[in-house]
C-alpha positions as CSV (number, residue, x, y, z in Angstrom):
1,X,0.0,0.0,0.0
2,X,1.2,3.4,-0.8
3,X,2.1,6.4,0.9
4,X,-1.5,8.2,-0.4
5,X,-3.0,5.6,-0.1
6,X,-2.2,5.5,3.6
7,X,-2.9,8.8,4.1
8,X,-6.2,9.0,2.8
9,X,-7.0,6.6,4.7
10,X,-6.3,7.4,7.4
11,X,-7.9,11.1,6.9
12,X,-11.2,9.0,5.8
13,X,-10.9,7.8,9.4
14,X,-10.3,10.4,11.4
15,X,-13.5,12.5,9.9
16,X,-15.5,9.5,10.6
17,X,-14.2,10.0,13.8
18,X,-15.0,13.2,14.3
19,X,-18.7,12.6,12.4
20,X,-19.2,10.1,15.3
21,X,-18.5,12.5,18.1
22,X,-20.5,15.6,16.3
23,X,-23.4,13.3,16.7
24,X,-22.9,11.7,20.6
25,X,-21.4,14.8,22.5
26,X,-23.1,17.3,24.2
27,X,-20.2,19.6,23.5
28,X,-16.7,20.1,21.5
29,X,-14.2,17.5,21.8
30,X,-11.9,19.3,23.9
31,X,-14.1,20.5,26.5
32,X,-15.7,17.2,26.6
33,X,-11.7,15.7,27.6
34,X,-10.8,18.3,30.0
35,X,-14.7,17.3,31.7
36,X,-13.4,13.2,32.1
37,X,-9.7,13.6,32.0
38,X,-8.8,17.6,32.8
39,X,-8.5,19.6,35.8
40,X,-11.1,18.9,38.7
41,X,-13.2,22.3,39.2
42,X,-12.2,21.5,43.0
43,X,-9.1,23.3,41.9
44,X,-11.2,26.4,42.2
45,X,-11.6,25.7,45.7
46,X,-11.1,29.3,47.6
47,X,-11.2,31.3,44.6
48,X,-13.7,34.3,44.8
49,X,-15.7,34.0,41.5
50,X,-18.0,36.8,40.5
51,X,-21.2,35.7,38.1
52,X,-23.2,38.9,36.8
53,X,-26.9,37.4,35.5
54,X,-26.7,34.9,38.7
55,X,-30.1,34.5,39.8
56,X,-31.7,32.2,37.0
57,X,-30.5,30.2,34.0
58,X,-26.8,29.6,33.5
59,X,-25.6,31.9,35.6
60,X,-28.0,30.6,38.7
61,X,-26.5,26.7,37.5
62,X,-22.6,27.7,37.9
63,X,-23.0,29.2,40.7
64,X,-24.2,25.7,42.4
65,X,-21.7,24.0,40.4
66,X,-19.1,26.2,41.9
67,X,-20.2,25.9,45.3
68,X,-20.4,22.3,45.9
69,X,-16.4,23.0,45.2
70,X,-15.7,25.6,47.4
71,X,-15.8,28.5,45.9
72,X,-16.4,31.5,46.7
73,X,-19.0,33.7,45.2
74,X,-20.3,37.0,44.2
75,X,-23.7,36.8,42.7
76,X,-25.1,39.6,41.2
77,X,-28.2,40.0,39.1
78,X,-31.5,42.8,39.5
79,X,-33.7,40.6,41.5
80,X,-32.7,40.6,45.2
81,X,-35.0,37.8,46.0
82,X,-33.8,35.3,43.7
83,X,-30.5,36.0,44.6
84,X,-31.4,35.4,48.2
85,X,-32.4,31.5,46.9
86,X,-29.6,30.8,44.5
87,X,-27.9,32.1,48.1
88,X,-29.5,29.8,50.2
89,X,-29.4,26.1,47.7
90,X,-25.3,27.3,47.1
91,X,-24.8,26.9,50.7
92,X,-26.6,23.9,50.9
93,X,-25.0,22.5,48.3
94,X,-21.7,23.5,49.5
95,X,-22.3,20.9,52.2
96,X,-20.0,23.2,54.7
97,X,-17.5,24.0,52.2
98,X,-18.7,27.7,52.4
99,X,-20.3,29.8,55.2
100,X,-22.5,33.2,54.6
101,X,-19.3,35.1,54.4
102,X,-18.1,33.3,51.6
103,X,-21.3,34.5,49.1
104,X,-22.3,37.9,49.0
105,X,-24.6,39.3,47.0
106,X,-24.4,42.3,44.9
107,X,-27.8,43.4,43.6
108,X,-26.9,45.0,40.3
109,X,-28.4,46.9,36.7
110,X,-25.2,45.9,34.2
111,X,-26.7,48.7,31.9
112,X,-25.3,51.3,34.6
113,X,-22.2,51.5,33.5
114,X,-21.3,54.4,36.2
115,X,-22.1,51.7,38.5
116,X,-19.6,49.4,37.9
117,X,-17.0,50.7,39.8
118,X,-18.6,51.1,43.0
119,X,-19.8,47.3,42.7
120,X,-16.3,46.0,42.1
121,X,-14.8,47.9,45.1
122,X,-17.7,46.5,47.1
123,X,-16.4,43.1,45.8
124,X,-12.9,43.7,46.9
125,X,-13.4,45.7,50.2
126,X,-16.0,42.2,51.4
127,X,-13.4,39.6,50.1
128,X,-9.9,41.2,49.1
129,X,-9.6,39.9,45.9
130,X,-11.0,38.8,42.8
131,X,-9.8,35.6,40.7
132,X,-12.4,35.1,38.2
133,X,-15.1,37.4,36.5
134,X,-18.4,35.8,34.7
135,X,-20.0,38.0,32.3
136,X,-23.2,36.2,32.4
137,X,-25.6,38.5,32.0
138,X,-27.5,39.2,28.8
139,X,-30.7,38.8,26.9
140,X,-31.5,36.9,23.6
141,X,-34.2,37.7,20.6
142,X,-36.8,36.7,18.4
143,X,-37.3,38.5,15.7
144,X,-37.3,38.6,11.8
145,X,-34.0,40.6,9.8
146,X,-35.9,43.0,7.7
147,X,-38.7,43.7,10.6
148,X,-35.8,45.0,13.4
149,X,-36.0,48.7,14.8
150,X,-32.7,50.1,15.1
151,X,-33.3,50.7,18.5
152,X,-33.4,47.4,19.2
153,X,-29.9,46.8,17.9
154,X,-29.0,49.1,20.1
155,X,-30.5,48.5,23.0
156,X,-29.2,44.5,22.6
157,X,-25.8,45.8,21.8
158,X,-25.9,48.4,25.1
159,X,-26.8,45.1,27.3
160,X,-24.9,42.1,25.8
161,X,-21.7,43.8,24.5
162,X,-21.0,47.0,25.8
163,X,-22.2,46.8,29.2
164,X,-20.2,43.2,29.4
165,X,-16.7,45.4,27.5
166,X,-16.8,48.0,30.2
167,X,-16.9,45.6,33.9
168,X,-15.1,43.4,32.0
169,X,-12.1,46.5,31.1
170,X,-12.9,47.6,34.9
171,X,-11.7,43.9,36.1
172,X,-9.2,43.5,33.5
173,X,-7.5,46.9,34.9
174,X,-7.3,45.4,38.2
175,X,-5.8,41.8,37.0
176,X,-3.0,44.5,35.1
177,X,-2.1,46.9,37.5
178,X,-2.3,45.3,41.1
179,X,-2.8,41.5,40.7
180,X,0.6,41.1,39.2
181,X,-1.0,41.0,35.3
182,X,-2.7,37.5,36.1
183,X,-6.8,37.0,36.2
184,X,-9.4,35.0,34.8
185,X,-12.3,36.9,32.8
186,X,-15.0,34.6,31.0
187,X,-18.5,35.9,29.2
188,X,-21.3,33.2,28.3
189,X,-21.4,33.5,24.4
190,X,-23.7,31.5,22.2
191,X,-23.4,29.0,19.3
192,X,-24.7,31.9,17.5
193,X,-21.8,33.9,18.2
194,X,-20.0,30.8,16.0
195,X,-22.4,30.4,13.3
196,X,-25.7,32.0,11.5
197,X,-28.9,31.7,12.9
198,X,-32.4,32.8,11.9
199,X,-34.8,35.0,14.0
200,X,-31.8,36.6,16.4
201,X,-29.9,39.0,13.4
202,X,-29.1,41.3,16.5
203,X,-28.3,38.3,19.1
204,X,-26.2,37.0,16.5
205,X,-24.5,39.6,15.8
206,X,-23.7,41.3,18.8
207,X,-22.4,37.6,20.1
208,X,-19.9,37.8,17.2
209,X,-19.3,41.2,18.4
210,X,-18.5,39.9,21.7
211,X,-16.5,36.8,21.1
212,X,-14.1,39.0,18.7
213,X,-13.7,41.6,21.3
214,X,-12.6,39.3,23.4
215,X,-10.7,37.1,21.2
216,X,-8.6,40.4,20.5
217,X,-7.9,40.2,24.7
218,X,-5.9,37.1,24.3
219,X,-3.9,38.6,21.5
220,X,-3.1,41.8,23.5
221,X,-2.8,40.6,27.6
222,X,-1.7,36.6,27.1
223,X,-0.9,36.9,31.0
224,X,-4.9,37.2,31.2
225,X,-6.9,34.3,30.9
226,X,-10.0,34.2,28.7
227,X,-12.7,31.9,28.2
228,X,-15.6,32.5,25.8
229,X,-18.1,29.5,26.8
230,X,-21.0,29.2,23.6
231,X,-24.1,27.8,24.8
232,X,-26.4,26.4,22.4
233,X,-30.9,26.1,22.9
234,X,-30.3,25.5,26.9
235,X,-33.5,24.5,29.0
236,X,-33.9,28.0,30.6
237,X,-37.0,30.5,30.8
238,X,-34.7,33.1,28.7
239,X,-37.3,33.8,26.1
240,X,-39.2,35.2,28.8
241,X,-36.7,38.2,28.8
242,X,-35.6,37.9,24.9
243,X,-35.6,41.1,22.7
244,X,-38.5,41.3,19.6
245,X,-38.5,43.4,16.4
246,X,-39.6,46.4,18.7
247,X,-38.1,48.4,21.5
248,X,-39.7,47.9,24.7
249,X,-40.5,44.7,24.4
250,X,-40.2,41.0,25.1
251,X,-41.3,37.8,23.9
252,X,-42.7,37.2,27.1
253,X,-43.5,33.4,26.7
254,X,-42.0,30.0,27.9
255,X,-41.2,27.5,25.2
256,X,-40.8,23.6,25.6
257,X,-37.4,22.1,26.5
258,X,-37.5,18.4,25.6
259,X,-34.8,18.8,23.2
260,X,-32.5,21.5,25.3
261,X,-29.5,20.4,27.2
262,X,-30.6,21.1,30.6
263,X,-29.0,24.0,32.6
264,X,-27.2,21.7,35.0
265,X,-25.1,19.9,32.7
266,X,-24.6,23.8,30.9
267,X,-23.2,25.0,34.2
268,X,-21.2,21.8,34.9
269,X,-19.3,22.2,31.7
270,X,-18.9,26.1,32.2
271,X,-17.2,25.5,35.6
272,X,-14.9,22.2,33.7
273,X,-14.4,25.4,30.9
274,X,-13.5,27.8,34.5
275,X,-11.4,25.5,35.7
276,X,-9.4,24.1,33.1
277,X,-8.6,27.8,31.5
278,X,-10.2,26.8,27.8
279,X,-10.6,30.0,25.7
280,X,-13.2,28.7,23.3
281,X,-15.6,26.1,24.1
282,X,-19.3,25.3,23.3
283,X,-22.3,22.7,23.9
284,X,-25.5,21.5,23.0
285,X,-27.6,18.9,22.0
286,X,-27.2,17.2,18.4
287,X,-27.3,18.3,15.9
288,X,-26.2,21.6,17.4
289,X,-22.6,20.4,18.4
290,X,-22.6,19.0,14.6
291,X,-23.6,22.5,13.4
292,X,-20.9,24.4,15.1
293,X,-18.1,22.2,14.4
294,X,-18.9,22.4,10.2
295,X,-19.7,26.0,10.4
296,X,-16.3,26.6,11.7
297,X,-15.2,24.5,8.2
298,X,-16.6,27.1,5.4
299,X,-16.9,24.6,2.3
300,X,-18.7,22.1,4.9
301,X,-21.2,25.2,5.7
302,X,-21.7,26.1,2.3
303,X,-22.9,22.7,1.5
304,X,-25.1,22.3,4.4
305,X,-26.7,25.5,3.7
306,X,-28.1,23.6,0.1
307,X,-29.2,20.8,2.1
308,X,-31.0,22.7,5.5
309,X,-34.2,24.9,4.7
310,X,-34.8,28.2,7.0
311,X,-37.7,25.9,8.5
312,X,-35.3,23.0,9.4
313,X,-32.7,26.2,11.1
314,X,-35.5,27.4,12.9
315,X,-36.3,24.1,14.4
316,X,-32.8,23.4,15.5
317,X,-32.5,27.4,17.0
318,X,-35.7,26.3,18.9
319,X,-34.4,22.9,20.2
320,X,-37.2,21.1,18.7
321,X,-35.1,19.4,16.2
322,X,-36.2,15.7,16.8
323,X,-39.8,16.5,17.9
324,X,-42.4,15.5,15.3
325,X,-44.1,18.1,13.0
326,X,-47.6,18.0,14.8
327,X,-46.3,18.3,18.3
């Protein structure tokens, strides 16, 4: 056998590899590793983590995942109430690990960006430190391209890009000038911010936005770790607070989740992403995982896009992939 011949196949094999584990994992290949074979996230024992968007959702399932490690919290979101609960089950789950001390929480609007300062030196002056920020905060859409207000871009862009840029440049600061250049800053992305999807032009694109601007971070502070975790159709009420066509409002409606990777696992490989240091990661349910991994291949994406209708997009962007037609 010759030296092609060899070669091809053994490139034949290693896509049909790769096929197989675009259709079985819940997320990319790497993250998947690092979650059997990596870094235990009880490595983050004692490390003061601070989660913006904390009280529901991913943000709400990290923070547990976190705390049955050890590790200390700041959990900040608008609603003081749920933040009390998400409180209460992380000490529980902590099973001693932590006491009250060790969680405060820092009721907080993200869109006040004259804020952020203040909150961040309440974080420091309560625990001395800060090892790890989680831009989690943000809101997601529903609407069609040519029906979009402009306002509405810019109201997304104001809450899921800019307002995540400036705490993130307030933390990053810090890390650089009194924390010896070393920190840990992470955002909660989207599979959207790695591919196209329909009904979310603005989501999309401001997720993009995000993941470049802080893909340039790595480029420009190596000493700074980064990690840009891309969730896809998660079981979460998020539609509840997702952005329409027009300003001011919200799609205001729950949606079924039989086909979502549940918010559990979502935070459990967010906190494998934490504490393994992995800049770019993402998850979801076939065929989403699939869907990334060829988008990120152009020619593969190009030929997909013959095969998948805007209807068959939609379905998978509403994690109803496998569901029957009638249901």
């Amino acid at each position: 056998m010759g030296f092609l011949e060899i070669f091809g196949g053994a490139f034949l094999l290693y896509y049909f590899f790769y096929v197989l584990l675009w259709i079985f994992l819940d997320c990319n290949f790497a993250l998947w590793f690092k979650s059997c074979f990596g870094v235990s996230i009880s490595t983050l024992r004692g490390q003061v983590v601070w989660i913006t968007g904390a009280s529901s959702g991913i943000g709400r399932a990290l923070a547990l995942n976190l705390a049955k490690h050890g590790v200390k919290l700041v959990l900040s979101a608008r609603r003081l109430n749920l933040l009390e609960e998400v409180k209460e089950d992380c000490l529980f789950d902590s099973c001693g690990l932590l006491s009250t001390k060790d969680v405060l929480i820092l009721p907080m609007d993200i869109l006040k960006l004259e804020e952020h300062e203040k909150h961040f030196k309440k974080v420091l002056d309560h625990f001395g430190r800060l090892d790890i920020l989680v831009n989690n905060a943000g809101r997601s859409q529903r609407a069609n391209w040519e029906e979009i207000h402009t306002q509405v871009d810019r109201d997304l862009f104001e809450l899921d890009v800019f307002s995540v840029l400036h705490l993130s440049r307030v933390v990053v600061r810090y890390f650089l000038e009194q924390n010896g250049g070393h920190g840990h800053v992470a955002i909660t992305s989207s599979v959207a911010g790695l591919a196209y999807v329909p009904s979310s032009a603005t989501y999309c694109a401001a997720k993009h936005a995000v993941n470049a601007y802080f893909g340039c971070l790595v480029v420009e502070q190596p000493s700074i770790n980064v990690t840009v975790f891309n969730p896809g159709p998660v079981a979460t009420e998020f539609l509840l607070e997702a952005f329409t066509n027009k300003p001011d409002e919200k799609v205001g409606k729950s949606i079924q989740n039989r086909h979502r990777l549940t918010a559990e696992r979502c935070g459990f490989l967010f906190a494998v992403a934490l504490a393994n240091k992995i800049e770019l990661s993402w998850c979801g349910r076939f065929p989403v995982n699939m869907l990334v991994y060829i988008s990120r291949h152009s020619l593969l994406l190009n030929a997909v896009r013959y095969l998948l209708t805007k209807k068959t997009l939609q379905k998978i962007r509403e994690g109803n992939t496998l569901q029957k037609q009638n249901e």
